[in-house]
C-alpha positions, 0 to 999 in steps of 0.5 A: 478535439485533439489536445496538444500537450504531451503526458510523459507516461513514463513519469507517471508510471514510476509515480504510481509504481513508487506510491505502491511501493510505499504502501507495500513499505508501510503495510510489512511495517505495520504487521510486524510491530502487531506481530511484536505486540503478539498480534496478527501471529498467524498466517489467517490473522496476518491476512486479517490485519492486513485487509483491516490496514488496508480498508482503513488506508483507503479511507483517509 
C-alpha cells in the first residue's frame, strides 16, 4: 500500500548534514581544551581522545 504523503528529502538531508556539523564543531572543542590541559598532545593521543569523545557521545 502506497503511502500519499510526501518526505521532503532535502530538508532531511540538511537536518542530518547540520547534526553532523555540530558534532564535528563539538569534537575540535573538545580536543583543544585537552590539549590546554596538556592532554591528547600528540597526533596518537588526538585520535585516542577522540574515539573515547566519541564512543561516550554515542551513548547518551
Amino acid at each position: 500500500m502506497k503511502s500519499n504523503t510526501t518526505v521532503n528529502h532535502s530538508h532531511t538531508t540538511d537536518h542530518v548534514v547540520t547534526d553532523v556539523a555540530h558534532l564535528a564543531w563539538c569534537a575540535l572543542v573538545a580536543l583543544r581544551l585537552a590539549q590546554l590541559k596538556g592532554q591528547a598532545l600528540s597526533p596518537l593521543m588526538a585520535h585516542t581522545f577522540l574515539m573515547r569523545w566519541h564512543c561516550t557521545k554515542q551513548r547518551r
